[in-house]
C-alpha positions as CSV (number, residue, x, y, z in Angstrom):
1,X,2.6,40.9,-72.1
2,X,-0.2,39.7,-70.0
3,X,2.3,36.2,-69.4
4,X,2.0,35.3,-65.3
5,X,5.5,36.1,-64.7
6,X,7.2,33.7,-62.2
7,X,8.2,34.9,-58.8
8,X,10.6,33.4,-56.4
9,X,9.3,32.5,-53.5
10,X,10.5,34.4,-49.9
11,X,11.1,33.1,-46.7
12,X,7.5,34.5,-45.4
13,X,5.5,35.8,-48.6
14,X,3.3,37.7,-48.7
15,X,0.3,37.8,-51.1
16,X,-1.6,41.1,-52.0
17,X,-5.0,41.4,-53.2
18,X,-4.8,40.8,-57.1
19,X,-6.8,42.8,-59.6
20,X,-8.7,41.7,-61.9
21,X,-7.6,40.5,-65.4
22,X,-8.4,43.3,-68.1
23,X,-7.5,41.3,-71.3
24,X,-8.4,42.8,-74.6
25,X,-11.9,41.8,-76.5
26,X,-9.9,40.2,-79.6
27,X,-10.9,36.8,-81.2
28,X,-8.7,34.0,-79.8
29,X,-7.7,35.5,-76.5
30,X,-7.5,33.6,-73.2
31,X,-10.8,34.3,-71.2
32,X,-10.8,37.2,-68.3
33,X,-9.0,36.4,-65.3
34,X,-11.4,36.2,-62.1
35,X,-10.6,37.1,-58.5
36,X,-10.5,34.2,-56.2
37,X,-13.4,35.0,-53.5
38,X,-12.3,33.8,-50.0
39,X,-14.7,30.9,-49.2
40,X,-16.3,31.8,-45.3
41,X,-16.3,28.6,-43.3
42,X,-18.1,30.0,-40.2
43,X,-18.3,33.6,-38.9
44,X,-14.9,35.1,-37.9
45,X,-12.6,33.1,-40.3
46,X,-12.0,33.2,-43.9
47,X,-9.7,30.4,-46.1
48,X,-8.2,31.4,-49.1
49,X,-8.4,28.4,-51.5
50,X,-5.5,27.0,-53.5
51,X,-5.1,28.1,-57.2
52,X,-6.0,31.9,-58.2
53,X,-6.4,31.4,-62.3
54,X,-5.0,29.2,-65.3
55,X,-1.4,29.9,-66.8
56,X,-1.4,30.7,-70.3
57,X,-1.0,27.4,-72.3
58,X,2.5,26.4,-73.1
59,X,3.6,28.7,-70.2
60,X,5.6,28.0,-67.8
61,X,4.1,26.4,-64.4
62,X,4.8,27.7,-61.1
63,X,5.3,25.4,-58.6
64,X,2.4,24.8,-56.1
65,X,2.6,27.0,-52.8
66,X,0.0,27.2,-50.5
67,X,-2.6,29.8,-50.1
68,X,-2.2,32.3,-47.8
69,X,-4.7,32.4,-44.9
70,X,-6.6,34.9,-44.3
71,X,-9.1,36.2,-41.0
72,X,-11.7,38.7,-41.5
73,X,-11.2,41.8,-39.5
74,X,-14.0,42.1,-36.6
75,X,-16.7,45.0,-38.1
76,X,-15.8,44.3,-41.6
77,X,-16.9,41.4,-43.1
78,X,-14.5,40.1,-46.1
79,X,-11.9,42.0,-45.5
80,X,-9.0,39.8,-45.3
81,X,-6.1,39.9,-43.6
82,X,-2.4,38.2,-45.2
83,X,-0.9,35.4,-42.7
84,X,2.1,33.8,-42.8
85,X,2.3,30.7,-45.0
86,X,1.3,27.5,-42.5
87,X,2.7,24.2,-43.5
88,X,0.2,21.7,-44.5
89,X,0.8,19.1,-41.8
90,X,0.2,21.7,-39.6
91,X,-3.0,22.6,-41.2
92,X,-3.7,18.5,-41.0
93,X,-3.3,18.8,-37.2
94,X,-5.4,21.5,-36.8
95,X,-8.1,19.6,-38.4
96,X,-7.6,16.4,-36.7
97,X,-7.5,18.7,-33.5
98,X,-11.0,20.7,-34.1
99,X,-12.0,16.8,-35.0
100,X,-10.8,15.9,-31.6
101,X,-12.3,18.5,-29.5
102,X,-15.6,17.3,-31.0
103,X,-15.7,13.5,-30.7
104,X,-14.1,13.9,-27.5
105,X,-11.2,13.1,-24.9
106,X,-10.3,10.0,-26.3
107,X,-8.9,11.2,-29.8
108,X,-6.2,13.1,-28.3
109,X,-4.3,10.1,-28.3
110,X,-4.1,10.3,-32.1
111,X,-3.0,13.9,-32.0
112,X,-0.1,13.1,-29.7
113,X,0.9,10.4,-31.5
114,X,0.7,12.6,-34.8
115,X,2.7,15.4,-33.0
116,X,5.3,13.4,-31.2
117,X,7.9,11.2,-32.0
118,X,7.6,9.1,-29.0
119,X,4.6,6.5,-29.1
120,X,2.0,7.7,-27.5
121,X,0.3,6.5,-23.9
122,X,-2.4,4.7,-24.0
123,X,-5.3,6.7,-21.9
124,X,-7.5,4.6,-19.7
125,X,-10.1,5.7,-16.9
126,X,-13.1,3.9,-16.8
127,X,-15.4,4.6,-14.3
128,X,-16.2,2.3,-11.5
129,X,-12.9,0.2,-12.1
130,X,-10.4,1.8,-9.5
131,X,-9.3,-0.6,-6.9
132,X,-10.0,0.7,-3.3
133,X,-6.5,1.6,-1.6
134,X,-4.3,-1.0,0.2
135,X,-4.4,-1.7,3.8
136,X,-0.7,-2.5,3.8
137,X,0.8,-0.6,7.1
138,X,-2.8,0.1,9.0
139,X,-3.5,-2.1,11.6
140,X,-6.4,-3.7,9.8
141,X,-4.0,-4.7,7.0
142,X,-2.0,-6.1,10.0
143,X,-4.5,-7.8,11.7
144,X,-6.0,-9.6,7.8
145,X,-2.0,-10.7,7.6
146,X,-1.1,-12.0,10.7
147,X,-4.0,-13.1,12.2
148,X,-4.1,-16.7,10.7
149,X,-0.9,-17.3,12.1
150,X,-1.3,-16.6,15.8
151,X,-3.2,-19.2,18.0
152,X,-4.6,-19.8,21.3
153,X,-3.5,-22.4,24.0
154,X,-4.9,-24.1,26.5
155,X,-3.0,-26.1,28.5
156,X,-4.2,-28.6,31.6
157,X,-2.5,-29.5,34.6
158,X,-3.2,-31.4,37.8
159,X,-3.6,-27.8,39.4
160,X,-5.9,-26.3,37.0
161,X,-6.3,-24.8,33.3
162,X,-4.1,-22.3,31.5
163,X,-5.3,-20.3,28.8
164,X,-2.9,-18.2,26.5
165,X,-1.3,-17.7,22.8
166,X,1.5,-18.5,20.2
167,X,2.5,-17.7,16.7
168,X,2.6,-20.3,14.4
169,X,6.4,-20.3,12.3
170,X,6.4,-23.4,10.4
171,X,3.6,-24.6,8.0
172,X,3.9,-27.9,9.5
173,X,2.5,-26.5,13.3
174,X,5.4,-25.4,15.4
175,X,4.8,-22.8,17.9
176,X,5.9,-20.1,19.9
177,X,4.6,-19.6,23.5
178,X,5.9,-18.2,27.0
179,X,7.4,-21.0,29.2
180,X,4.6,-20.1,31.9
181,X,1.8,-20.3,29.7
182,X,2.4,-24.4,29.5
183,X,4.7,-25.2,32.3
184,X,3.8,-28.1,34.1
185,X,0.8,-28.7,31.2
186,X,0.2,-32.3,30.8
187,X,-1.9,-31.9,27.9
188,X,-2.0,-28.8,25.9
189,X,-4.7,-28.0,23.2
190,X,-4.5,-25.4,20.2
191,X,-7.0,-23.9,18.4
192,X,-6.4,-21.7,15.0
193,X,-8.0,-18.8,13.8
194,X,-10.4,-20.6,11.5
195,X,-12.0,-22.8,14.8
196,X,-10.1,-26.0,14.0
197,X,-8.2,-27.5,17.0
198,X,-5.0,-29.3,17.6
199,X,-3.7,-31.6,20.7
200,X,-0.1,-30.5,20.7
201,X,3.2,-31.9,22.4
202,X,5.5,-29.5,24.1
203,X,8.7,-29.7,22.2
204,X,11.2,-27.9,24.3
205,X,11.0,-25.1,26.8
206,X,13.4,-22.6,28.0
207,X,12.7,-21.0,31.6
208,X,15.7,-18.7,31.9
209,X,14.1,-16.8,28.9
210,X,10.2,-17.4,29.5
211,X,9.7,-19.3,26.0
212,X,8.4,-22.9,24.9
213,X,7.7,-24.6,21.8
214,X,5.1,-26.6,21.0
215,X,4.0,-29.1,17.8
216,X,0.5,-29.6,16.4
217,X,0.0,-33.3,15.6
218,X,-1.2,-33.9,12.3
219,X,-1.1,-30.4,11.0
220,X,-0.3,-29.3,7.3
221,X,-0.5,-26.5,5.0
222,X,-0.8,-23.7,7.7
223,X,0.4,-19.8,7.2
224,X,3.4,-19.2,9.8
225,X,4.4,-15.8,10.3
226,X,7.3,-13.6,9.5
227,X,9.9,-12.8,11.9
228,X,10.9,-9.5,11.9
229,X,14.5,-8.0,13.6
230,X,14.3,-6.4,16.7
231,X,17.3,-4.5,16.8
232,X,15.7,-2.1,14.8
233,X,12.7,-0.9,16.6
234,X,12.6,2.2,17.9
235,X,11.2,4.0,20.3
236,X,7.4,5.7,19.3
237,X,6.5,2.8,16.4
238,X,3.6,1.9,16.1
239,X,2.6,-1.4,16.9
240,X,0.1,-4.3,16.6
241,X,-0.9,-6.7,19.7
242,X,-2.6,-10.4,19.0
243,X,-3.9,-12.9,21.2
244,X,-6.3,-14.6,23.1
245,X,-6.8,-12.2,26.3
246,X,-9.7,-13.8,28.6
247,X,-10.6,-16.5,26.0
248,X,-11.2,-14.1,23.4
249,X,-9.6,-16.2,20.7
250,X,-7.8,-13.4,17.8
251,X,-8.5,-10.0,19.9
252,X,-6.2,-7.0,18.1
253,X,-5.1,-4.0,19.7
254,X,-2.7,-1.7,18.8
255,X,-0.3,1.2,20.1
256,X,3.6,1.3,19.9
257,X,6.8,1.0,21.0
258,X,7.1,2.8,24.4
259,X,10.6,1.5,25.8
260,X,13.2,-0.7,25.3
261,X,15.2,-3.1,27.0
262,X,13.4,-3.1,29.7
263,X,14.6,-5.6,32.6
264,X,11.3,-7.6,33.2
265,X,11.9,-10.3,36.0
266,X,8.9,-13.6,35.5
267,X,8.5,-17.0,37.3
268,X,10.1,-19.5,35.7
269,X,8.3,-22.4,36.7
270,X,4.9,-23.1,38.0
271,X,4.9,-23.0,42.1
272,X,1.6,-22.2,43.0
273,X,1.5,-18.7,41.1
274,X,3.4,-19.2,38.0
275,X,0.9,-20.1,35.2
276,X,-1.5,-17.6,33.8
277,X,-5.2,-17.9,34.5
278,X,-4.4,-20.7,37.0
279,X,-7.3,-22.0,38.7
280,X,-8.1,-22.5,41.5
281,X,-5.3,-21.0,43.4
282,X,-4.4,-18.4,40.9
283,X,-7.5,-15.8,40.6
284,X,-7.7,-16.0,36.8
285,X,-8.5,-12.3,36.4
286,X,-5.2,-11.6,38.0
287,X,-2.4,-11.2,34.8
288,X,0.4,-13.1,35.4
289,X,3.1,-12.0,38.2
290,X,5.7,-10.4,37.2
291,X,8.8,-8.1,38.5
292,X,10.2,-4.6,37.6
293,X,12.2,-2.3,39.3
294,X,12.4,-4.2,42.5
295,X,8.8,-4.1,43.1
296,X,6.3,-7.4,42.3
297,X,3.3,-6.6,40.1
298,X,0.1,-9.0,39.7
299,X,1.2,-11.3,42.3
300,X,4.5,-13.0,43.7
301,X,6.6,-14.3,41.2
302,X,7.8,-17.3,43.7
303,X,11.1,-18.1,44.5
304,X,12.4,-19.7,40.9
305,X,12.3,-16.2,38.5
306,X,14.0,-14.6,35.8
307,X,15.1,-11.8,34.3
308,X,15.0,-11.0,30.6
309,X,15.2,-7.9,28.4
310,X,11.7,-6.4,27.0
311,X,10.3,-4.5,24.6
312,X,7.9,-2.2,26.5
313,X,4.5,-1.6,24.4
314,X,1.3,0.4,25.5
315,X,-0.6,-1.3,23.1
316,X,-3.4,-2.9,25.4
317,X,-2.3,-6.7,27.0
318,X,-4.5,-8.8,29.5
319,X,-4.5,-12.2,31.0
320,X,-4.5,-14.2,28.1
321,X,-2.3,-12.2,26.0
322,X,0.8,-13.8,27.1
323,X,2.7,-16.1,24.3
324,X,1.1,-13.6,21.4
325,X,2.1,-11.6,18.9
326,X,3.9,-7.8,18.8
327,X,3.8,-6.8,15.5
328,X,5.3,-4.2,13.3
329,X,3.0,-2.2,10.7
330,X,4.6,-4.3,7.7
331,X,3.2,-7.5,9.5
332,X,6.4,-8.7,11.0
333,X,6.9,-10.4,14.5
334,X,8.6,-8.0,16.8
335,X,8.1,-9.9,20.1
336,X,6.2,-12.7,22.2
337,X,4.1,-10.4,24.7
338,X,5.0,-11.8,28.3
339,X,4.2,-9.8,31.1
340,X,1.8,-6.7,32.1
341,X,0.8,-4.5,34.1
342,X,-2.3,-4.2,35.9
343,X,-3.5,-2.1,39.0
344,X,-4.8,-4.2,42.1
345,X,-8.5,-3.0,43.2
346,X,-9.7,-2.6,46.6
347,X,-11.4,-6.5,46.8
348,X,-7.7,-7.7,45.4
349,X,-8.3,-8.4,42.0
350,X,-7.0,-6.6,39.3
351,X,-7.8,-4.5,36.6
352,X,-7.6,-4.4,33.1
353,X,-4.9,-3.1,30.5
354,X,-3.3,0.3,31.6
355,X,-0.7,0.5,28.7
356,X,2.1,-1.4,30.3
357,X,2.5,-4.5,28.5
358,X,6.3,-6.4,27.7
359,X,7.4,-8.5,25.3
360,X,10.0,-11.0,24.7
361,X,12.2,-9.3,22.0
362,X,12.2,-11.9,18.6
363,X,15.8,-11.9,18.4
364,X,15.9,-13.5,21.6
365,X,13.5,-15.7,19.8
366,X,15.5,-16.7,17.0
367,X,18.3,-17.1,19.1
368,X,16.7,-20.0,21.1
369,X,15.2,-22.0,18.6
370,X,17.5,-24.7,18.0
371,X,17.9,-25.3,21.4
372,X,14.5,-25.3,21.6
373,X,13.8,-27.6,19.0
374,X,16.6,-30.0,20.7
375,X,14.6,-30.1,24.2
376,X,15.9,-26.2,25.4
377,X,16.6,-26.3,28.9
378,X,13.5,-28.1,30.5
């Protein structure tokens, strides 16, 4: 019988070289059986097509199976070599993979969605459309945030001109100053970060804790900053310092936190040596007088003072300074910079910053406000 005789099929079959077809040379027989030459797609591998002759007619047909795959041993060309029986979707991938590798990146997309039940993530990457990183927490990003909110004051009295700071809180124009940097003003002037200016009226001060509030008239629409808490600096953040030191209207330093609750001992009202940058009796690059540890610094501090807790900073404060911002690196208010230190020179005057700078903690702040808005204690 020269029938193809039906096989079952194994778990991994294998598929020997068949031999040719001898049939016999009598009238009506089927024609010979040929081989099935491996077609050669490039060098080094060898695909075994589908279908290896035609059954007899009438005969029973197998069912299809796939070829088996064969690679050409390295030194002998055609010599094939039985693999196990790949399933066709794998064979699809492969394809769509070698198809991949030549168009490029991007198509591997459509093989992981092909080879993966979850959907697949989109790729993206074009050059030139990264964003350059954030500035949040530098002192640049800080100093971009805050700045528009903190102000500089000039207040005028019968014995001369003050200059200093505040932070703006409300959009409608009330600020936050030191006491001393307006006492005894009888017209105070504001200017913002953007060069407009403001007369303002002093709203209510507080003496015992070195802090005033003043109101912009006919202001709208402006960026208050955001009080932070505090109670939770610690010792060794870092820290952002603005203001207005010797006219320089928005001048930013920064260092940190190098103390706490430090007992820092001011004037509380204007006597002859209270107000910053007083002129002419107050040498106006003297910083303002304060007390600390029993000893006077920048001048007497008269005989009407007090004594509040600070926040120490060695972020750099001068003359000027006082009623401005401390901030934290995510651009809260920490404190209302009051008092520094500078070293007297041998002709009297003093120096500039040497890292000893206090500030009026902004819970203390908070605190006072509502008396302050009522009048405080003025």
């Amino acid at each position: 019988m020269t029938d193809f005789q039906e096989q079952q099929p194994q778990q991994q079959p294998y598929y020997p070289p068949q031999p040719p077809y001898a049939p016999t040379q009598q009238q009506g027989d089927r024609q010979p059986y040929e081989a099935t030459q491996p077609i050669t797609t490039e060098p080094g591998t060898t695909i075994w097509p589908s279908g290896g002759h035609v059954p007899p007619a009438g005969g029973h047909v197998p069912p299809p199976v796939d070829p088996p795959v064969a690679v050409a041993a390295a030194g002998a060309p055609g010599a094939a070599v039985p693999r196990r029986r790949a399933k066709r979707g794998v064979g699809l991938l492969a394809a769509v993979a070698i198809a991949a590798a030549a168009v490029g990146g991007g198509t591997a997309t459509l093989v992981q969605q092909l080879t993966s039940d979850s959907p697949a993530t989109a790729l993206s990457g074009v050059n030139g459309t990264n964003v350059s990183a954030s500035s949040v927490g530098t002192v640049a990003g800080v100093a971009q945030a805050v700045s528009p909110s903190i102000v500089e004051i000039s207040a005028s009295s019968n014995s001369g001109k003050s200059t200093g700071s505040g932070v703006i809180i409300t959009s409608d124009g009330e600020i936050i100053t030191n006491n001393h940097v307006i006492s005894g003003a009888s017209s105070v002037t504001v200017q913002l970060s953007d060069g407009k200016s403001y007369e303002a009226d002093v709203v209510g001060t507080d003496p015992d804790k070195d802090l005033a509030l003043i109101k912009l008239k006919g202001a709208s629409g402006l960026k208050a900053a955001s009080l932070g808490d505090s109670s939770q600096v610690k010792v060794g953040e870092e820290v952002v310092a603005i203001g207005s030191p010797e006219g320089l209207t928005g001048t930013v330093t920064s260092g940190i936190v190098s103390a706490l609750d430090r007992d820092v001992t001011v004037a509380k009202n204007d006597d002859g040596a209270g107000q910053e940058q007083q002129q002419p009796q107050y040498d106006p690059r003297q910083g303002w007088p304060f007390e600390f540890g029993g000893q006077q610094f920048n001048g007497d501090t008269g005989t009407s003072k007090t004594t509040y807790k600070a926040l120490q900073t060695d972020a750099s404060l001068n003359p000027g300074n006082s009623g401005g911002a401390l901030i934290n690196m995510n651009g809260e208010i920490i404190g209302i910079n009051s008092a520094m230190y500078s070293p007297s020179s041998s002709n009297g005057s003093t120096a500039g910053s040497v890292g000893l700078g206090f500030a009026i903690p902004i819970d203390t702040v908070k605190a006072d406000l509502d008396s302050l808005r009522s009048g405080g204690d003025s």
